[in-house]
N, C-alpha and C positions, 0 to 999 in steps of 0.2 A: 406306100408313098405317103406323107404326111403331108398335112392340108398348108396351103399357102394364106398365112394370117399376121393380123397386126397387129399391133397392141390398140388399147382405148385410151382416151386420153385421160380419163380418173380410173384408176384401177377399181377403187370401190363403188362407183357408178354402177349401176347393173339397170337399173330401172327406177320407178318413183321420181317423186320431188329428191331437189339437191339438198344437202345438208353440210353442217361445217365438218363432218368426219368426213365424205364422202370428196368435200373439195380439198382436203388437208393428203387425197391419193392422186392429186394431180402426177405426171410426169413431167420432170425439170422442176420440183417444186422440191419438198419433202423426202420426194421419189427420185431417183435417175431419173434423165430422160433418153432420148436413143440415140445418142449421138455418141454410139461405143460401136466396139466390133461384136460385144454378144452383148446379153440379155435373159435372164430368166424370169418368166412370167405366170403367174397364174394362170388355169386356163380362161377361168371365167372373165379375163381381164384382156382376152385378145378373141377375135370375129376372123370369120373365113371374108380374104379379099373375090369381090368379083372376079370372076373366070377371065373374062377380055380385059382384065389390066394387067400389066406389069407391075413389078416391085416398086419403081419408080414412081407411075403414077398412084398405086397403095398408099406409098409413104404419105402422099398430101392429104389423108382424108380425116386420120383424128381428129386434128382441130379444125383445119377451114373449111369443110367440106361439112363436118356433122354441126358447126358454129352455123353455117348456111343455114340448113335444112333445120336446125332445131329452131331459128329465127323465124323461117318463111311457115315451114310446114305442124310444125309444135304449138310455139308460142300463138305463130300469127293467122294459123288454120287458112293459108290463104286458098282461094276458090279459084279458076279457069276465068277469065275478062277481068281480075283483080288489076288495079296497073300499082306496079312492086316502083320507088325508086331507091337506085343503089348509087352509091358513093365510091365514088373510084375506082379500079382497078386491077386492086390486089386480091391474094387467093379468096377471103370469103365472098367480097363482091362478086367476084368472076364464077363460084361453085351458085352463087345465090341469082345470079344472070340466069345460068345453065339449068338451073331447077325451077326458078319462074317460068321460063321460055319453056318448058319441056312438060307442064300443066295449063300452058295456054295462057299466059298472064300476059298485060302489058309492063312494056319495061320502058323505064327510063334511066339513061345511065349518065355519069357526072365527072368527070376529069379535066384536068388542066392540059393534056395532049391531045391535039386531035390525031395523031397516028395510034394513041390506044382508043380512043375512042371507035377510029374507024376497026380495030381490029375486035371491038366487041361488039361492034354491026355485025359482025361475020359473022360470029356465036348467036345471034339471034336479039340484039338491042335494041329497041324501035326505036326510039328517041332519045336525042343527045344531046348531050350540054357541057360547052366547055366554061367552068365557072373562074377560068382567067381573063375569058374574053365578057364571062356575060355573069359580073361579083355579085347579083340581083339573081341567083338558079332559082331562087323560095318562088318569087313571081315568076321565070321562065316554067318554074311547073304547075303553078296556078294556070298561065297561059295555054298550057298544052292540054290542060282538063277543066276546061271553060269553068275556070273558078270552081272547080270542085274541091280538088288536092286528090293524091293518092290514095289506096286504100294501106301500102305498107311502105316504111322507110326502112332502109337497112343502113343504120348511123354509124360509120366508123369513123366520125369526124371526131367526136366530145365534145367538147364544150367550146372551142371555134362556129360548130355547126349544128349544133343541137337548135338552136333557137328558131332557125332557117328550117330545119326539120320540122319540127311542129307546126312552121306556117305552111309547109307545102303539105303536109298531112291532112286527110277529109274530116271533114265531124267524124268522131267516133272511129277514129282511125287507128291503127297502128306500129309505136315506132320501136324498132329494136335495137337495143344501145348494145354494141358490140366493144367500138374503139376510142380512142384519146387521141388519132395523131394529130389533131391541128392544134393543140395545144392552149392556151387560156381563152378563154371570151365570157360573155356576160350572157345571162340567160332569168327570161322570167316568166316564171311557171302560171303566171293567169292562165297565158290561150292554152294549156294542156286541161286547167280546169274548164273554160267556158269552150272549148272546144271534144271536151271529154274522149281525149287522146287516151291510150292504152300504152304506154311505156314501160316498155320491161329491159334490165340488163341479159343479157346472154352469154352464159357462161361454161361455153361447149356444150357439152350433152353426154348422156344415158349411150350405155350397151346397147339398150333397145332402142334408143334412136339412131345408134352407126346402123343397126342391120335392117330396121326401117329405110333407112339412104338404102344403103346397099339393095335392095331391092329396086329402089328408082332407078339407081345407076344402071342395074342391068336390066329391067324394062325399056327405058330409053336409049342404050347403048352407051348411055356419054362418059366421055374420057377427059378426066382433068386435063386442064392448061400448064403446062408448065414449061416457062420461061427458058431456064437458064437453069443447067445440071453440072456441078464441082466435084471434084477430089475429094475426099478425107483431108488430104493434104491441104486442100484450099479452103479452110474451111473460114480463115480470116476473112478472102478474099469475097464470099459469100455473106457472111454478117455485113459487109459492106459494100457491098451490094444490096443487100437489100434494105438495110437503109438509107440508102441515094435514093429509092424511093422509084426506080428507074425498071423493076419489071413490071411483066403483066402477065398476072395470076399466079403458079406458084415458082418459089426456087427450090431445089435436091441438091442434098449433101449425097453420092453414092457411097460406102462404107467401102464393097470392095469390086 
């Protein structure tokens, strides 16, 4: 019987620091990515899936899941009473929820919904903020860590919220720039110097860091979120969907 595996999100990723050969084997780049009915792969370029998932929840872990963990547990080494806050949630805030909470972190999470928000209380969210009702979240998270700030941001905002990031970050904190979607704003880099923030891009991750996760995953038991699962056939109907901007955590194309 052959082993149940996925691909990596860089084929040539295997380990080490990233490089430009190594980001030039992304999938959907350069590369196909996997939105066919076959595939052939190097082996060194695909990881055995944990045993308690499905295909289904497999599929969502090259990018948002090892983007998580390479942010939280890589980059940002973070410790057990860390308090993490996350931005929204879609797949990597929700895998980066699910990994802070599952090493004892506190969490703070950040949405324009309170019905997402109440449904990432359930996953384990301490504290919540919906930054439609409350445009000041930089100071609701000051408020919530008596002027401390977090120890880790997980920024899928850009450059909208970057700026807001740095102020709710602690001295010496740090923040991990993941995403663009809020689209233009103004940002200026004093408080990351007089604050000596740690800001790194995040740019998926290492072989060794899928089976790194992988490992958590099955220690912990935990099983991706996912939303809302399509047809091959639907697969319009799903790029548009998830651009409405409307799930919570991840979405599946099934193939067959």
């Amino acid at each position: 019987v052959a082993d149940r595996v996925c691909p990596i999100f860089m084929q040539g990723w295997l380990d080490g620091e990233i490089d430009v050969g190594k980001a030039r084997t992304a999938l959907g780049g350069d590369t196909d990515g996997c939105l066919r009915e076959f595939g052939a792969f190097d082996e060194n370029g695909l990881v055995r899936i944990p045993d308690h998932l499905n295909y289904e929840e497999a599929a969502t872990l090259p990018c948002a899941a090892v983007t998580a963990h390479n942010a939280l547990m890589v980059s940002g080494s973070i410790k057990p009473d860390d308090t993490v806050l996350l931005q929204g949630t879609g797949g990597v805030s929700v895998f980066a929820l699910q990994f802070a909470s599952a090493l004892g972190c506190r969490t703070i999470m950040t949405s324009s919904s309170n019905e997402k928000l109440n449904r990432a209380k359930e996953l384990g969210a301490g504290d919540l903020i919906n930054y439609k009702e409350r445009e000041d979240w930089d100071q609701a998270v000051l408020d919530l860590t008596e002027k401390r700030g977090v120890e880790h941001v997980v920024e899928v905002g850009g450059a909208g919220t970057l700026q807001k990031s740095v102020n709710a970050v602690k001295m010496g904190g740090h923040v991990a720039v993941i995403g663009v979607l809020s689209g233009k704003g103004e940002f200026n880099p004093t408080a990351v110097l007089m604050k000596a923030v740690k800001m790194q891009g995040i740019f998926v991750g290492s072989r060794q860091m899928f089976e790194d996760m992988n490992r958590l995953i099955c220690q912990h038991d935990l099983k991706p979120v996912i939303d809302k699962t399509f047809a091959f056939e639907e697969t319009q109907q799903a790029l548009e969907y998830m651009e409405s901007g409307s799930h919570f955590g991840k979405i599946v194309i099934k193939i067959s």
